[in-house]
C-alpha positions as CSV (number, residue, x, y, z in Angstrom):
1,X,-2.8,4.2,32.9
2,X,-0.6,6.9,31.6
3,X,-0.5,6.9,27.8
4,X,1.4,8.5,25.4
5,X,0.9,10.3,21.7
6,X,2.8,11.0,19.0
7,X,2.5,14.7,18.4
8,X,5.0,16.3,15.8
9,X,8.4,15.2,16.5
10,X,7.4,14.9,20.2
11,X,5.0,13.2,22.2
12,X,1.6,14.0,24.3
13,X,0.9,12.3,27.6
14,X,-2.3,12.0,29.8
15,X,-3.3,9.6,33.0
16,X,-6.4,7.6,31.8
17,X,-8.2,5.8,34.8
18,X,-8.1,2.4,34.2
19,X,-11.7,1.8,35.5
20,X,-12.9,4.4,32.1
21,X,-10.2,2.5,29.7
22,X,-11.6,-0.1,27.2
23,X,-8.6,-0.5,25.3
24,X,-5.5,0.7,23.4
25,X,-5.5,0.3,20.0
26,X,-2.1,-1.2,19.3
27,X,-1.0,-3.8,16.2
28,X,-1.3,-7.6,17.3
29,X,1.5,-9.6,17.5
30,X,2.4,-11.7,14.3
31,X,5.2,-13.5,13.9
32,X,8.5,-12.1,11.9
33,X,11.0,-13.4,10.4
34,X,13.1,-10.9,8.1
35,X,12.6,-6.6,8.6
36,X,13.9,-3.7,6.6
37,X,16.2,-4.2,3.9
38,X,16.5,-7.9,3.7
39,X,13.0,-8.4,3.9
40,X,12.6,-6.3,0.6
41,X,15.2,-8.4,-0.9
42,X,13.7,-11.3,0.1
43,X,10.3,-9.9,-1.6
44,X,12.1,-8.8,-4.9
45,X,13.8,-12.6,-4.9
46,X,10.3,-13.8,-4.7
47,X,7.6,-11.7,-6.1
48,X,3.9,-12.4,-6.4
49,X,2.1,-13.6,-9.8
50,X,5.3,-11.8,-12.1
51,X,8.6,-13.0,-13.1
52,X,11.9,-11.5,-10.7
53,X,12.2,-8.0,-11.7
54,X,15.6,-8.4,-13.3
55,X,14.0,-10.4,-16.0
56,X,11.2,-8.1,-17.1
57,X,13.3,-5.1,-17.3
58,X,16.1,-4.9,-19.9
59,X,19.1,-2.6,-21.1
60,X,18.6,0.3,-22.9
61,X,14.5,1.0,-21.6
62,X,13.6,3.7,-19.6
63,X,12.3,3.4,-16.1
64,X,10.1,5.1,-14.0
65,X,10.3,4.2,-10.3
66,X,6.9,6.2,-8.4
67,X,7.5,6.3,-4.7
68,X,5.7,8.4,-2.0
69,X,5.9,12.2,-1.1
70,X,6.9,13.3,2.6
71,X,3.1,13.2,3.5
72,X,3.6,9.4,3.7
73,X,6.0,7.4,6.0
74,X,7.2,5.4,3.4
75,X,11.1,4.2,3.9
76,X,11.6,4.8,0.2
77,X,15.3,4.9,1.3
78,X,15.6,1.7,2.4
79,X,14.0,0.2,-0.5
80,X,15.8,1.9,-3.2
81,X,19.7,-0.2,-2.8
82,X,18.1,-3.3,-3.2
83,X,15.4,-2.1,-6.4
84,X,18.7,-0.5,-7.7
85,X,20.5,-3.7,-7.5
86,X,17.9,-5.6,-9.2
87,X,17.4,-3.3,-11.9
88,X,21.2,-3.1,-12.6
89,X,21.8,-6.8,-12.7
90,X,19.3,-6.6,-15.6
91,X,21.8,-4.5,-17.1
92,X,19.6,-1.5,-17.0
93,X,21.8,2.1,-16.7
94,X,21.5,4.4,-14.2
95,X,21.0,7.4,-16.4
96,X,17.6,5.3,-17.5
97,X,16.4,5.3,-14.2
98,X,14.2,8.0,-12.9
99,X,12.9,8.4,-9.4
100,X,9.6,10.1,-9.5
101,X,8.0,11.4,-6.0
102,X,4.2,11.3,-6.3
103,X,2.6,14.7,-4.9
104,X,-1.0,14.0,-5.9
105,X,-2.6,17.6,-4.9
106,X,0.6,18.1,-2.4
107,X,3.1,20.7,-2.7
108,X,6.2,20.6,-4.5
109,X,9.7,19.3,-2.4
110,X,13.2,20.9,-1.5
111,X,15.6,19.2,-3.1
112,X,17.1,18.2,1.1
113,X,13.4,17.0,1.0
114,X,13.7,14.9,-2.2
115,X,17.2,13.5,-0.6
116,X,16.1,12.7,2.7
117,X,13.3,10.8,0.7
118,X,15.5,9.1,-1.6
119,X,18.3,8.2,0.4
120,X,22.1,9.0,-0.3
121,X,22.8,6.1,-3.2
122,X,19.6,7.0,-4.9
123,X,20.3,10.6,-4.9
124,X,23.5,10.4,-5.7
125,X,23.0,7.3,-8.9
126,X,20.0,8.1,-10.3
127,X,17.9,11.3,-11.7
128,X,14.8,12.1,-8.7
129,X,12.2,15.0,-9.8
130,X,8.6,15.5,-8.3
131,X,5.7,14.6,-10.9
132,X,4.4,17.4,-12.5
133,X,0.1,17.7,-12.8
134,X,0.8,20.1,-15.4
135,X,2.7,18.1,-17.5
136,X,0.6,14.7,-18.3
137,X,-0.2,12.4,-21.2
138,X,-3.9,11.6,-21.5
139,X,-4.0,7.9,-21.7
140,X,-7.4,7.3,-22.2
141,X,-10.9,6.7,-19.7
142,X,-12.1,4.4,-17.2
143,X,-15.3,2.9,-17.7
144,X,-16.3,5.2,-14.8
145,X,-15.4,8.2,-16.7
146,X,-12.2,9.1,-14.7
147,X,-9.5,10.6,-17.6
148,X,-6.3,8.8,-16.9
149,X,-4.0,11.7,-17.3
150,X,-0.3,10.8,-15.9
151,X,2.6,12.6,-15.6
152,X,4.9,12.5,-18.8
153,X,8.0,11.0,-17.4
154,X,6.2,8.3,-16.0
155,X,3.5,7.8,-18.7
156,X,6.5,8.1,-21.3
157,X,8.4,5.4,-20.1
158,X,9.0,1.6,-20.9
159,X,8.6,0.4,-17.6
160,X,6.4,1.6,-14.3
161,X,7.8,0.5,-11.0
162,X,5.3,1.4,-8.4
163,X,6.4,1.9,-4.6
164,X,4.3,2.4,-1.3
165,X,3.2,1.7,2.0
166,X,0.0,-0.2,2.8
167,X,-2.3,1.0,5.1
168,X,-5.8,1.8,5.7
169,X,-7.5,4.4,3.6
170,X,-11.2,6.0,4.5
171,X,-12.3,5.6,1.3
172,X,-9.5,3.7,-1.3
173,X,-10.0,1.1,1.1
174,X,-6.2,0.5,1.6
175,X,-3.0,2.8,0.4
176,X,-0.6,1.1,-1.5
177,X,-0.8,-0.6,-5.5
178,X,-1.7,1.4,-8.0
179,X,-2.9,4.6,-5.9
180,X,1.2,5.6,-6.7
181,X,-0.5,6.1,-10.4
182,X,-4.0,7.4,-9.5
183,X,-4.4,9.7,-7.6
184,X,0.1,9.8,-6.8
185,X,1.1,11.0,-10.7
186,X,-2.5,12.4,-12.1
187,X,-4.1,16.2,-13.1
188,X,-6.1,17.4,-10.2
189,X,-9.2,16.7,-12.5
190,X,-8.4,12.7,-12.7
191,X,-8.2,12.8,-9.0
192,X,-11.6,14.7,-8.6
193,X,-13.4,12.1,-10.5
194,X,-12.2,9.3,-8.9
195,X,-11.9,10.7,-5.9
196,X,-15.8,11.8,-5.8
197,X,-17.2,8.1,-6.0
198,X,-15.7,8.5,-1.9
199,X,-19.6,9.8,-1.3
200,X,-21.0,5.7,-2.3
201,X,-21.0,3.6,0.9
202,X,-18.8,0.9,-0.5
203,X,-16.1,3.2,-0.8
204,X,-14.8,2.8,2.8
205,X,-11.8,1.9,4.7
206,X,-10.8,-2.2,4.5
207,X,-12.8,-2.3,1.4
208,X,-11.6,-3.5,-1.9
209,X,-12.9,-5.8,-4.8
210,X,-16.2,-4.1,-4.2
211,X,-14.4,-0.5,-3.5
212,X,-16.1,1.5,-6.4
213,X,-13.3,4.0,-6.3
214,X,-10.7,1.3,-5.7
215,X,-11.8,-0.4,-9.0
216,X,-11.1,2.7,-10.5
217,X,-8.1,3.2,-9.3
218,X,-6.9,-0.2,-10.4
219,X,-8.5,0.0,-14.3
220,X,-6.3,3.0,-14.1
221,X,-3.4,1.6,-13.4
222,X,-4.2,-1.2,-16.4
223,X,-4.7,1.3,-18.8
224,X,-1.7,3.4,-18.2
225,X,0.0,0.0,-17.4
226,X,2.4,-0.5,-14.4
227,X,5.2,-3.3,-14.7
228,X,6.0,-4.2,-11.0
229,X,5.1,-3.0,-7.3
230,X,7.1,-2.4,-4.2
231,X,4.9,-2.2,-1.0
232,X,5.5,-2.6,2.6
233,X,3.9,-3.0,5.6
234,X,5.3,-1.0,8.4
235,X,5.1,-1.5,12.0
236,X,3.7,1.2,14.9
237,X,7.2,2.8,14.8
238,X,7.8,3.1,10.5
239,X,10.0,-0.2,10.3
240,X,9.4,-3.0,7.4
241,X,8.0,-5.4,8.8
242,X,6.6,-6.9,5.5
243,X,7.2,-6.4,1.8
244,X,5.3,-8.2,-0.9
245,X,6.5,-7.4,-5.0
246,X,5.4,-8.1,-8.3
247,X,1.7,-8.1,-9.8
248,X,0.6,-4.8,-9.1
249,X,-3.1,-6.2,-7.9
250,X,-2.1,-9.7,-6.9
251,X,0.7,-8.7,-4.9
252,X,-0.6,-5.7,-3.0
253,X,-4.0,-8.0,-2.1
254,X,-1.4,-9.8,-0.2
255,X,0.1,-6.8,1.7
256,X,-3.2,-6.0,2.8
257,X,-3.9,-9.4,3.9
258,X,-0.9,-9.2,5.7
259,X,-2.3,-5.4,7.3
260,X,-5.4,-6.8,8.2
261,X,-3.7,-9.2,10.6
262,X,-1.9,-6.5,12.4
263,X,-3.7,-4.0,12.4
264,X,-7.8,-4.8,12.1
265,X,-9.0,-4.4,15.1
266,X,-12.5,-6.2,16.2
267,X,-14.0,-4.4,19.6
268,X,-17.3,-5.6,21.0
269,X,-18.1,-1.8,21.7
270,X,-17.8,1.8,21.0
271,X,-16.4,4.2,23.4
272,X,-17.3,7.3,24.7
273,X,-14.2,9.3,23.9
274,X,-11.9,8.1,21.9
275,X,-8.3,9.9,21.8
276,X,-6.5,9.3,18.3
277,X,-3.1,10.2,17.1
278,X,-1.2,10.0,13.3
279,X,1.5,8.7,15.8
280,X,3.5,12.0,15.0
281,X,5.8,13.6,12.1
282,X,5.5,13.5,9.2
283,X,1.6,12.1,9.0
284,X,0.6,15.5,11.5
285,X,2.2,18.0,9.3
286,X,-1.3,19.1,8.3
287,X,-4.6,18.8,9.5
288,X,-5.3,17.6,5.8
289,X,-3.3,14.3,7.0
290,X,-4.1,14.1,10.1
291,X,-7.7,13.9,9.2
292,X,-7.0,10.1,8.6
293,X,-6.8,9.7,12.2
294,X,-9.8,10.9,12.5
295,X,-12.2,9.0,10.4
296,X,-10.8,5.9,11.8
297,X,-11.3,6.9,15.3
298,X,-15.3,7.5,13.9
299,X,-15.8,4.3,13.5
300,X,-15.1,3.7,17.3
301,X,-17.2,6.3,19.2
302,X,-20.3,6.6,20.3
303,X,-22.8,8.7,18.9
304,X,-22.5,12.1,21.1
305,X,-19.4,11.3,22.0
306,X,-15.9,12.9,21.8
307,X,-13.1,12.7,19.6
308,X,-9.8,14.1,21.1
309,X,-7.8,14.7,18.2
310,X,-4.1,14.5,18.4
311,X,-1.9,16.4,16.0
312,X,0.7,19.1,15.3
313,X,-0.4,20.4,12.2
314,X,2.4,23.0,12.2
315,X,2.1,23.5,8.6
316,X,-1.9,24.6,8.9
317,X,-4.6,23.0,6.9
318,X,-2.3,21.2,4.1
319,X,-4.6,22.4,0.9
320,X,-6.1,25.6,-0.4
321,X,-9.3,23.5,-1.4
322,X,-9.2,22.1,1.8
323,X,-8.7,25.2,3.7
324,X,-11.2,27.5,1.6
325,X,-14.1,25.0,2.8
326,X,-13.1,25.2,6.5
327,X,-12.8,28.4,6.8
328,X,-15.6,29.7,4.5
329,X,-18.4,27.5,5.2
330,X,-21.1,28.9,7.2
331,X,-21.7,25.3,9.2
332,X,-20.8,21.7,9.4
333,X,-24.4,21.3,7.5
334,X,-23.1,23.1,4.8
335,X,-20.2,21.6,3.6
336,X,-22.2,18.0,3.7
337,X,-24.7,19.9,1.7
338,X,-22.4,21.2,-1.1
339,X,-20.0,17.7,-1.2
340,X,-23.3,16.5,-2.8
341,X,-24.3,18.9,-5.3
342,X,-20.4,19.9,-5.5
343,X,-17.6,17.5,-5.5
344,X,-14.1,19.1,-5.0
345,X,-10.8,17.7,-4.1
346,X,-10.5,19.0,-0.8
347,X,-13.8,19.8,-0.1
348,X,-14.0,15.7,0.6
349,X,-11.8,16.1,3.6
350,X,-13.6,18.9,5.0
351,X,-17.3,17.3,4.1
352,X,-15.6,14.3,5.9
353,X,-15.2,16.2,9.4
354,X,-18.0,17.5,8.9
355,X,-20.0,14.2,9.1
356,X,-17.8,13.3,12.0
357,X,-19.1,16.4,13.9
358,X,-22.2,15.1,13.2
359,X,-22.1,12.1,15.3
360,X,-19.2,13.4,17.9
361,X,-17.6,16.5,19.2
362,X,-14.0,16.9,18.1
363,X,-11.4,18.4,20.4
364,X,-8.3,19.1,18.6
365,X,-4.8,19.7,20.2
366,X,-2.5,21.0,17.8
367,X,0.1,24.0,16.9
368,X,-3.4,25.9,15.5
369,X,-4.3,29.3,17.4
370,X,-7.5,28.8,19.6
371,X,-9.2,31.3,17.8
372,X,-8.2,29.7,14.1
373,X,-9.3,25.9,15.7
374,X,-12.8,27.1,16.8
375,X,-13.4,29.3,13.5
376,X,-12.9,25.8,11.7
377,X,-15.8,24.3,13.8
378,X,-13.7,22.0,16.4
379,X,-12.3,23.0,19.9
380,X,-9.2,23.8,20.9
381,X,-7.7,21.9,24.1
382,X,-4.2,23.1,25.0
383,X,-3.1,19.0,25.8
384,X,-4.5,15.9,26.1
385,X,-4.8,15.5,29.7
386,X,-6.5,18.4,29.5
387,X,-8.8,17.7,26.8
388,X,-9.4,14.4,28.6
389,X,-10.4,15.9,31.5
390,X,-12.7,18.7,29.8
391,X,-14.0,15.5,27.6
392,X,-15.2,13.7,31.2
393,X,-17.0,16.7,32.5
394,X,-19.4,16.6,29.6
395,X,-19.8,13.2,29.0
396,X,-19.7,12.1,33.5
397,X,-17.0,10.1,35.0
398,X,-17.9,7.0,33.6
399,X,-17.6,7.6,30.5
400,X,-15.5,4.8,28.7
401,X,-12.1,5.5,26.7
402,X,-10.5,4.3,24.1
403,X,-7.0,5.2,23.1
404,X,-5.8,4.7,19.1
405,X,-2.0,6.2,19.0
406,X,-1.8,5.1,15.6
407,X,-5.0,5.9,14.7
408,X,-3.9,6.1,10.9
409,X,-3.1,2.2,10.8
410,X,-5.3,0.7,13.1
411,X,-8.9,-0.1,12.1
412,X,-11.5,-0.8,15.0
413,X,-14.4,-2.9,13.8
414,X,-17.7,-3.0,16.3
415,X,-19.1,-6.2,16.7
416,X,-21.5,-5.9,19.4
């Protein structure tokens, strides 16, 4: 079966035999009724466990709309006319209104960047800035210690709209809710204490009420306070496919409900290789991102076996943290070593591959130099086919396959 892989703007092909091919990891069909636009109207007309937006917000308050940065595929542009339409039949102005693009430990946008994100009414009606991590209130602690620090133009408003995607996330469990607050608008020290409970085992992907690091999340969010969420569900190819608003806990629990009929996938078995894609720009910008892909496709290969990793990352590693680990770390060993005597923000995601290496060989085709790829501990393959090929000499032509071209969103779950 030929197969094909999002890779940057393009796309990667290779011939699997269907004899070696267990699956491809694609969303299951569920019924839809209304997509895009008027399925966010349809949400904000009908939102979860909270009155209709246009009757909490009122004239005169300030308002802070968080959305996504360009690491995430969120359509913030096609949610914006109808949010803006909502807030202004509450008679809310549009110099009230600030549109705030969450960069966690990201860097900073262009302002075509912030537009493109936006879209044209947004840009053109209401005030859009990037938060600022050194330029926060501190609102207090979670019980777990994490300082909710938050950026001042969001922690200084009257009302917090919060906007996302939902998808799977290694360790939050699911994106989405009140991860637009913590980690999206908080000091890189916030995000390094909640971010270092990702070392307990309950903090894993399609975990939530008894997600350590979820919790926290979500106690952050209460004690900064957030008013009303946004989140969708998109489909393989970025359209909204479902929105769910309101409650900021109750509401997103539904969107992930919603995921998990999509995009959970139960397998009776793990595969020898398994080839895995972000499913192209802009979630392959950076191997930082990409890295998602990857701890998915973990949970579907055999010990010993191989990972083909499929991702541009024309913009390098993504973080200095991040980068300084994979680059000056002596061994794989060592950066699982230091994650637990050293937490850093950044150092997770490279501890993270690390423990992947441990149980498979990763071939990565990307933009990267050979020479840059091998220093970082993973091999270079110059396509897939070949790396497929390469990946059956090693492993004998038997070996099973599994393909995951959206390896970000889908979730494989071993049952056997």
């Amino acid at each position: 079966m030929k197969l094909q892989f999002g890779f940057g703007t393009g796309v990667q092909e290779a011939e699997v035999p269907d004899g070696n091919l267990l699956g491809v990891l694609h969303a299951n069909e569920v019924p839809l009724e209304l997509t895009g636009e008027a399925e966010v109207r349809r949400a904000l007309e009908a939102p979860i466990e909270s009155p209709r937006l246009r009757d909490l917000v009122h004239p005169g308050e300030k308002i802070a709309i968080v959305t996504s940065d360009i690491t995430r595929p969120m359509p913030t542009y096609k949610v914006m006319p109808a949010l803006l339409d909502e807030l202004y039949a509450a008679g809310v102005r549009r110099e009230d209104v600030t549109l705030v693009f969450a960069l966690g430990s990201h860097r900073h946008h262009t302002p075509e960047e912030q537009k493109k994100l936006a879209g044209e009414r947004a840009w053109n009606e209401i005030r859009c800035v990037d938060s600022d991590p050194t330029d926060c209130v501190h609102l207090g602690f979670t019980e777990a210690g994490t300082p909710v620090d938050i950026t001042r133009v969001v922690a200084e408003a009257d009302r917090r709209i919060c906007l996302g995607n939902i998808e799977y996330h290694y360790f939050a469990g699911y994106s989405g809710g009140a991860k637009a607050l913590m980690p999206g608008v908080s000091t890189r020290d916030a995000i390094q204490a909640n971010h270092s409970m990702m070392v307990k085992p309950e903090a894993c992907a399609g975990a939530l009420d008894t997600n350590p690091l979820r919790m926290d999340i979500e106690e952050a969010g209460r004690v900064c306070g957030i008013d009303f969420i946004v989140n969708v569900v998109l489909s393989e190819h970025k359209e909204i496919i479902r929105a769910v608003a309101g409650h900021p806990v109750a509401a997103h629990r539904e969107g992930c409900k919603f995921l998990d009929r999509i995009y959970l996938k139960e397998l009776p078995q793990a595969a020898d290789i398994v080839l895995v894609s972000q499913g192209g720009a802009p979630k392959d910008l950076n191997l930082y991102q990409t890295q998602k892909a990857l701890d998915n496709a973990r949970h579907s290969v055999k010990q010993g076996g191989v990972i083909v990793l499929i991702g541009s990352c024309k913009e390098g590693l993504g973080e200095k943290v991040f980068e300084q680990w994979m680059t000056q770390s002596e061994s794989p060993d060592a950066m699982i070593e230091r994650i637990g005597r050293d937490f850093q923000l950044g150092g997770h995601k490279a501890a993270a591959i690390a423990m992947t290496l441990k149980k498979a060989d990763i071939y990565l085709v990307s933009d990267l130099a050979d020479d840059f790829v091998r220093s970082i501990f993973l091999t270079p393959q110059p396509n897939v086919q070949t790396a497929l090929d390469r990946a059956l000499e090693k492993l004998g032509p038997d070996a099973t396959v599994l393909a995951m071209p959206y390896g970000g969103s889908t979730l494989p779950r071993i049952t056997g």
